[in-house]
MIPAGU-775247 format. One record per residue (C-alpha): x, y, z. Coordinates in pm, whole numbers, plus 50000, padded with zeros to 5 digits. Example, Ala and Ser with C-alpha at 12.3 -4.5 7.8 and 13.67 -1.06 7.14 Angstrom:
residues 2
512304955050780
513674989450714
END
This chain:
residues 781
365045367176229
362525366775956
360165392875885
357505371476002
359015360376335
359555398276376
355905402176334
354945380376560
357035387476846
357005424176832
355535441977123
353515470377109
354695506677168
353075537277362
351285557977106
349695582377345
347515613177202
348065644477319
345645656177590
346985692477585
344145712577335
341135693577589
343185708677891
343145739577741
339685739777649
338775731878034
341765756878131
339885785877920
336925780078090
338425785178433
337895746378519
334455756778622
331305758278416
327965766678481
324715757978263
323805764077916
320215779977932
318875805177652
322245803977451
324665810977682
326715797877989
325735806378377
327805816178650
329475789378796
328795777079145
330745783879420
329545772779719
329925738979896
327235709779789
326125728879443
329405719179276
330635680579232
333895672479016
334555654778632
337025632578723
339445613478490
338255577078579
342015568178469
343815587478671
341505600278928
342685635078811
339685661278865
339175678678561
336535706078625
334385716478899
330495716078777
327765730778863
324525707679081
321515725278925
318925739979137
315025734779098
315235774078998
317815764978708
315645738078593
312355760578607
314865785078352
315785759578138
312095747678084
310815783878071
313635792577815
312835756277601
309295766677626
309345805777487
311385793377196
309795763477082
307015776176886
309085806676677
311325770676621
309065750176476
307425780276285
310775784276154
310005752475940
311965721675865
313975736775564
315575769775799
315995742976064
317995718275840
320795740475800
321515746576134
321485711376178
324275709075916
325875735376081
326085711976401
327225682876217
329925706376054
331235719476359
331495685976547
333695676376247
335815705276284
336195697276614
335945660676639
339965654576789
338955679777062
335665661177123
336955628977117
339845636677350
338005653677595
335605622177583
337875598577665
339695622277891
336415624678092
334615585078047
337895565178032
337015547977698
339955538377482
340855572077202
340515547576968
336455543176975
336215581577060
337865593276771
336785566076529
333635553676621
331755577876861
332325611276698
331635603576353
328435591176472
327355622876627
328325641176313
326285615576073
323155617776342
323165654676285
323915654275872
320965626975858
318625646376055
319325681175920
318325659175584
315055648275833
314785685675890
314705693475518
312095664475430
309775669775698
307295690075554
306845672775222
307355636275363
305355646075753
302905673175638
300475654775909
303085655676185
303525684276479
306155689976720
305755674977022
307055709877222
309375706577506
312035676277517
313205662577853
316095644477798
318415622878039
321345602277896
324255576978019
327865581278073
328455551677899
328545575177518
327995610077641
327955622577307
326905598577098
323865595777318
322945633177322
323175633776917
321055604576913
318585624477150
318985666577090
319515657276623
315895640376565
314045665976893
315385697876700
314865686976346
311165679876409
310965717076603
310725706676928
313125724077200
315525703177439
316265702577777
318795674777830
321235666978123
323995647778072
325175621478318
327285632578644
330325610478543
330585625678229
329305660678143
332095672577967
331295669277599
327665681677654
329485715277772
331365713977477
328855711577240
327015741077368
329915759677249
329475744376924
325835753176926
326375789276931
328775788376691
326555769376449
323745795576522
320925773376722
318585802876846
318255810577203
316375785377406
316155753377139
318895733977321
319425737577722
321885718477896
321745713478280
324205697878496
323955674478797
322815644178970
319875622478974
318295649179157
317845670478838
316595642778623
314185639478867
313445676078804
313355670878481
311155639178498
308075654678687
308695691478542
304805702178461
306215722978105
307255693278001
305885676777722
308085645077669
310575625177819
313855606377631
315865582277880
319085558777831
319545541278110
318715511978400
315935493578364
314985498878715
315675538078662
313445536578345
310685518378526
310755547078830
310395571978538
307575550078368
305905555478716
306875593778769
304895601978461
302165579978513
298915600878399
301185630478351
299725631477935
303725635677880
304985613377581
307345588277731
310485570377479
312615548577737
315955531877600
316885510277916
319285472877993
319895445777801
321545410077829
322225399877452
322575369177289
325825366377075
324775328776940
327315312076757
326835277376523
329305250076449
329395261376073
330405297376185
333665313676105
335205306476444
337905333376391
335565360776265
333215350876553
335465357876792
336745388576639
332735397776649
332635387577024
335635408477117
334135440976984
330445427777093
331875424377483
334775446577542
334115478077344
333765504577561
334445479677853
331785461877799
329745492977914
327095493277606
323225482177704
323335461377374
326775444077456
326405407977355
326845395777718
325815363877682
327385337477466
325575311477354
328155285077130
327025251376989
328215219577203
330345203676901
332315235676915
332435248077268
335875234177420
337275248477053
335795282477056
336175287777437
340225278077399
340265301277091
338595327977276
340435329477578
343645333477372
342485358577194
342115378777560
345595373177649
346715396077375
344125423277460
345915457477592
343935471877900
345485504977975
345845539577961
342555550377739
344675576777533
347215553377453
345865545277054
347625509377071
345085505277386
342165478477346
340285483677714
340165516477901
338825522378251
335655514778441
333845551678468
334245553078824
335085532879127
331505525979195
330725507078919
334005489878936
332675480179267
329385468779138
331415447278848
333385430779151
330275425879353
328355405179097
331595382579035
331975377579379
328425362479387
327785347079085
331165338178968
331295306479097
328555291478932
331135287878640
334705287278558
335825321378604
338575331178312
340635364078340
343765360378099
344765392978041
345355407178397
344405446978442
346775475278592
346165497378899
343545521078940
339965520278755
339775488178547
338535456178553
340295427678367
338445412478061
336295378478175
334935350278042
333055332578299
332175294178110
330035266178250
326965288078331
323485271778288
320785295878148
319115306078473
322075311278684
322235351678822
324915361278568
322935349578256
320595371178393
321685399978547
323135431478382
326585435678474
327485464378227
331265455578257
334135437578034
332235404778169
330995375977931
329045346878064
328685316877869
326475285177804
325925256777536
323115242977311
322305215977059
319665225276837
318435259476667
315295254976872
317505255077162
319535284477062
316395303377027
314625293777357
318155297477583
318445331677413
314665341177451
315195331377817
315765365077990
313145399778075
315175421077852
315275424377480
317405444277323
319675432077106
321465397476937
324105383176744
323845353076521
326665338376389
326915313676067
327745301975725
324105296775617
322235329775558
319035302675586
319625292575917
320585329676034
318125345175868
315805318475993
316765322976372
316655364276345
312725367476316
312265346576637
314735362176855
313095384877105
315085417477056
314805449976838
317995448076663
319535415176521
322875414776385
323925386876124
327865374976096
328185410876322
327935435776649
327645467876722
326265482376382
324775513976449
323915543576207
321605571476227
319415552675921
318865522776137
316225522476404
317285512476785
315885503877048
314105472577240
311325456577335
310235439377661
312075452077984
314965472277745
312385496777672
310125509777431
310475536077136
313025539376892
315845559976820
317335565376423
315445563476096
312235574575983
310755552676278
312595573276485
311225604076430
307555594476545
308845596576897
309155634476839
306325646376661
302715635076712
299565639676469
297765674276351
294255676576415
291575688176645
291665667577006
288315669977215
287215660577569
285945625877585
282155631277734
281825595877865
278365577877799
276485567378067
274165538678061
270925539478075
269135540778438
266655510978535
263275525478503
260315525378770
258345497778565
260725473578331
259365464178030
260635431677866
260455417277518
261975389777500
262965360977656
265775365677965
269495370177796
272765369677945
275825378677724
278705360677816
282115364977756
284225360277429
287485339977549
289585317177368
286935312877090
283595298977302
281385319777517
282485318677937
280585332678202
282435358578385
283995340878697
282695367578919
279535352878875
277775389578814
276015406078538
274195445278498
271195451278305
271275472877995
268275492177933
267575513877642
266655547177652
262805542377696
263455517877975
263515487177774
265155457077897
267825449477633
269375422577789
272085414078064
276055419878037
278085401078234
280915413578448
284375406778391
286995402578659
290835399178744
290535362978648
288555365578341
291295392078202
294005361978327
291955335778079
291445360977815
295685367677784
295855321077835
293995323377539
295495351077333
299085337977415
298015302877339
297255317976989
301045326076841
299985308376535
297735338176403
301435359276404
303255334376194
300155329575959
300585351275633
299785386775606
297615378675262
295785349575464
294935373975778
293835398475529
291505373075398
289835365275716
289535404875787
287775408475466
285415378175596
284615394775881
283565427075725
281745402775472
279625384175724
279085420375909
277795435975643
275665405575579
274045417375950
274455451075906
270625461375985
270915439076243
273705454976416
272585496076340
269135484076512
271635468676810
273015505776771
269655525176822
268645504477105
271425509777332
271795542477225
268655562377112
270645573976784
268805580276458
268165552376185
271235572575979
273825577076256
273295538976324
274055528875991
276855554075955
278485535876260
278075501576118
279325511375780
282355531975933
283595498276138
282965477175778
285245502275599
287665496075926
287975459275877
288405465075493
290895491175529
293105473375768
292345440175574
294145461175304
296895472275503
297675433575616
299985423975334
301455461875254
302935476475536
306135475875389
309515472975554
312505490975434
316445487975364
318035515875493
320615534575341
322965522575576
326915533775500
328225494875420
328835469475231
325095453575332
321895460975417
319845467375770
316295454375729
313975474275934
311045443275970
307785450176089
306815426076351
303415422976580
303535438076925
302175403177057
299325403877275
297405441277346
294965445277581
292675474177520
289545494277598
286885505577425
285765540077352
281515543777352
280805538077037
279255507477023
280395490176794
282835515876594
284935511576928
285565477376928
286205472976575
289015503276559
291225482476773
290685449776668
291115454876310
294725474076309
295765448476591
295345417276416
295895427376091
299555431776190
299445397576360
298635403576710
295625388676946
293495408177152
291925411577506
289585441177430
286755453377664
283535465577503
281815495777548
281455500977942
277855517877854
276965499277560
278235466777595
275735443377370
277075455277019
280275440777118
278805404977241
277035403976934
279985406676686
281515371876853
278875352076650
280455371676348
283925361276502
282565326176502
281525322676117
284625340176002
288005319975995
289105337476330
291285312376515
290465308176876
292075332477102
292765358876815
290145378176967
288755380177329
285925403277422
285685412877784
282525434477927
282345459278260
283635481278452
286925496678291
287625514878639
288045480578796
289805461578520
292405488678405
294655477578702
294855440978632
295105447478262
297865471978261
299625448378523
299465416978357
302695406878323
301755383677990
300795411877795
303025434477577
300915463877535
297875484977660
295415510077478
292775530277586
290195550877430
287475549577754
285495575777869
286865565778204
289495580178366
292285553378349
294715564178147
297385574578500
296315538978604
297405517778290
300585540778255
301725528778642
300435496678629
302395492978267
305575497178448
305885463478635
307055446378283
307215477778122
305185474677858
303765501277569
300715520977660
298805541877393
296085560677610
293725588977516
294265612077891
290305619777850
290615633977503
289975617877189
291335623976816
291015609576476
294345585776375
294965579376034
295685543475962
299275547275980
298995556676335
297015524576413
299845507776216
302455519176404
301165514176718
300115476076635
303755470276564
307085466476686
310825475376421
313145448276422
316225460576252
318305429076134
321495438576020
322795418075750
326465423375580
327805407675276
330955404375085
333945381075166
END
């Protein structure tokens, strides 16, 4: 035989790594392990229903016995995150930076053991633990100690949030805690995470490896245990903010659980990707890119690209190429290194995998080529045939399981792809940088990878948009989920408008204000208006009454108006500096609106009026230099963190009458967004007279739509509204709990002011009015 025929039909040998040092590790610690609270480890539990087992989801061996935490426990943990976390932050980022390194030290030093013991204790093949998830962990923790080290030069405005609640998946135990305790500790916050049931095992190790490194006592608490504890965890009252990877539907009980709570809220949740392919890609090196996009991990990543979406002139090819390429995969033992696809995690997700086959499979052609052993694993699928709105293309199914569909055109790719509630992540796949970096920017996801899958890095901001969450995770973007602005926060003192007086007096002629939607003037479908009066008693005019249905035109409008985000950032500047142009032109005009409604002096009027020209100038400036970045990502290529508009954000008012209005409508569509904003509940009439400034200055119908009335009644349907992608508040009424679990039905962002009020710098405006796409984009033959 030839070399070459040897090559080819050579079979591959057992190369199994040696689980002994993990076993001893779990052996030394008695098989039984408490909690880590206040730097060290608690008693173990003893007693029947406060202990449940790690299993090997190979095997079914039980590795340890662990330890269900109690309310009590979770009160400790808190109280213990809570007494260090100011002497922490105190500290200062520099003293905290190096026992970050520390961390990222140690988990080298031990990365075999931790990447044994994860694969002993998830089932994923040694191969990803060893090469891909521990060097991860240690790079989260070298980049943040560098965070750590930066902070107070680079985020001299930025405070530690306090007390981290954080809940992550079995799917990459450690990965996902680095991800979550590296950027919490570097800004001086204090943790409290719990690791999933399935897989606790690593967390325990690494609080080992914490007080090695030196963490003080109390800056990282680890508790064990079910649902029951996140739960805990969720609704704890010390809490001030809460990380979660997870379900959708588990993110969206959490969105709920906090609802009004005032605690900060990051949520990294499902996803059904698009892995799009072209006729002029690389068929080979997309299918290589499909393998690791579906199967890593066993297909048990929320960013997996589950959904293939291949061009019709190349379908019957790439689907024959592809389903040879599964016949050679190697599903087996996961510490076997010659092993491509480990186990399922346990039984009952296997089950769930089977379930959803069993229902939806035969809307397609079900493939399964390379057949799976005994026990705990599923065999790698390709299920062809599918149209785009059958349950598979739809549904999660967070297994080895790849669904697949057709199109014709680019426009077609896009709108198959953008067909789903989640949006997470994609792959495009082709030859032409144009065309893929054409198709990126309209994909509905938060990470895009060109000619790629699966690039992650501590640099790189991830996370998703629409039902895969909000928030991201890596990068300097990721680092505003853990701190939050310096400066003095007061008690909003609502206004209260003006009371009709025993004997009206009236100027002028009878006026109505009506509402500002899609670019004309409506009358409120509720067919009501209130009086304003001015302080004396004067009739200023009526204000009409908004309802459920005007808030359902205002969105029509503002999603019928996607043309003001694909406009230029230099032309939106331009029409922001024509709108503080043709407001200054009316400035006495407006300060003498100002004193009316409000009894103010001649100065504070003007003040107000000048402050909200200054606004539209300052975010007018901001249009066309928000920069994004490439980050320093380690390869041959760079991952473009874009800034991209939010979409459509409802918001309300604070009292100011006209100050209020224009502080979120200037950030919002200088970054490219429309608007549904509700005026002043008090002082409504400033508001209805900036639409004729609307009207004379370039702004494109539905850009802007200006609501007026109660903001009791219409929080609800705002925050519910299933069209819109993201609610502020700044009222003087109390509806901040009410937007956060009405936000939950679509899951949308919420910025709300929980009755107090603060002064943002622009960048917070900025950051709020936009959403991080991180397109990945490698290069190099």
């Amino acid at each position: 035989m030839t070399v070459k025929e040897i090559f080819e039909t050579m079979d591959y040998g057992a190369a199994p790594e040696s689980a002994a040092e993990a076993l001893a590790w779990l052996v030394e610690g008695g098989d039984r392990f408490g909690h880590f609270i206040d730097g060290k480890m608690t008693a173990p539990a003893t007693a029947p229903g406060e202990v449940f087992l790690a299993k090997n989801p190979a095997t079914g061996e039980v590795l340890a016995h662990l330890t269900q935490a109690s309310l009590g426990e979770v009160d400790m943990a808190v109280a213990a995150a809570r007494k260090a976390q100011a002497k922490w932050e105190k500290r200062g980022g520099k003293a905290r930076a190096k026992v970050l390194y520390a961390l990222a030290r140690l988990v080298q030093k031990h990365a075999r053991l931790f990447a044994v013991l994860e694969t002993l204790d998830n089932g994923k093949p040694i191969r990803e633990s060893r090469d891909i998830d521990v060097a991860l962990v240690a790079r989260h923790f070298y980049y943040h100690a560098g965070m750590a080290q930066l902070m107070d030069e680079e985020l001299p405005n930025r405070a530690a949030l306090g007390v981290c609640g954080q809940i992550i998946p079995w799917n990459f135990p450690l990965l996902m805690l680095a991800w979550k305790v590296a950027p919490a500790i570097a800004m001086g916050n204090t943790v409290v995470l719990k690791p999933a049931e399935y897989t606790s095992l690593t967390a325990l190790l690494f609080a080992q490896i914490c007080q090695e490194a030196g963490v003080p006592k109390g800056v990282v608490n680890i508790v064990t245990g079910d649902g029951a504890v996140g739960e805990m965890i969720v609704t704890h009252p010390d809490i001030d903010k809460i990380a979660f990877t997870g379900s959708t539907a588990v993110g969206r009980r959490i969105r709920q659980a906090t609802a009004g709570s005032g605690k900060s809220l990051t949520l990294e949740l499902g996803g059904k990707s698009p892995y799009i392919v072209f006729e002029d890609a690389d068929i080979d090196s997309a299918i290589e890119g499909l393998v690791d996009a579906i199967f890593f991990n066993q297909g048990q990543v929320c960013c997996a690209g589950s959904r293939l979406l291949v061009q019709e002139g190349i379908a019957e090819d790439f689907h024959a190429r592809l389903i040879d390429r599964m016949s050679k995969l190697r599903i087996g033992n996961p510490l076997d290194k010659c092993i491509d696809v480990g186990a399922i995690v346990d039984p009952k997700q296997l089950e769930r995998i089977e379930a959803l086959i069993a229902k939806g499979g035969m809307e397609g052609t079900v493939n399964q080529p390379c057949p799976a052993p005994e026990g705990c694993f599923y065999p790698p699928t390709l299920i062809s045939g599918l149209h785009p709105s059958a349950m598979l293309m739809q549904e999660e199914i967070f297994g080895p399981v790849l669904v697949s569909t057709t199109f014709r055109t680019p426009e077609e790719a896009v709108q198959v792809a953008n067909n789903t509630r989640f949006g997470l992540a994609a792959s495009v796949w082709s030859e032409n940088v144009n065309l893929a970096l054409d198709i990126a920017p309209k994909l509905v996801a938060g990470v895009v990878w060109v000619n790629g899958s699966n690039m992650f890095d501590a640099a790189a901001g991830f996370g998703g948009v629409r039902e895969s969450g909000f928030g991201r995770e890596g990068g300097w973007e990721g680092l505003m989920a853990y701190t939050k602005p310096k400066g003095k926060v007061t008690t909003v003192k609502p206004a209260m408008a003006h009371s009709k007086p025993d004997t009206v007096e009236v100027l002028n002629l009878d006026r109505t204000a009506k509402l500002y939607i899609g670019g004309k003037q409506a009358r409120p479908d509720s067919g009501y208006s209130q009086a304003i009066y001015a302080p004396k008693g004067t009739l200023l005019g009526h204000a009409s009454l908004a309802s459920r249905k005007d808030i359902r035109n205002a969105v029509e409008a503002a999603q019928g108006a996607k043309g003001w985000s694909k406009t230029t950032a230099h032309n939106r500047a331009q029409v922001l500096y024509f709108v503080g142009e043709n407001l200054s032109a009316r400035a006495d005009e407006f300060a003498q609106r100002i004193r009316d409604l409000t009894g103010t002096t001649e100065a504070k009027a003007k003040e107000e009026v000048a402050e909200a020209i200054d606004t539209l100038f300052t975010f007018a400036a901001w249009a066309d230099k928000l920069d994004g970045a490439a980050k320093p990502v380690p390869m041959r290529g760079v991952a473009l963190a874009m800034n991209e508009a939010v979409g459509v954000i409802g918001a309300f008012c604070d009292d100011r009458p006209l100050g209020g209005l224009i502080d979120v409508i200037a950030p919002a569509i200088a970054m490219g967004n429309r608007v549904v904003a509700v005026a002043s509940e008090a002082y409504p009439l400033a508001a209805t007279d900036f639409y004729q400034v609307l009207d004379t200055s370039d702004v494109p119908a539905g850009v802007v739509n200006i609501l007026t009335g109660s903001h009791s009644d219409l929080a609800k349907p705002m925050a519910g509204h299933m069209d819109l992608e993201a609610v502020w508040s700044f009222s003087g009424a109390d509806i901040s709990k009410t937007i956060e679990l009405e936000s939950a039905g679509n899951l949308k962002r919420t910025w709300v002011n929980f009755g107090q009020t603060r002064t943002y710098a622009a960048r917070d405006w900025l950051a709020q009015a936009t959403e991080v796409k991180t397109i990945w984009v490698p290069y190099g033959e």
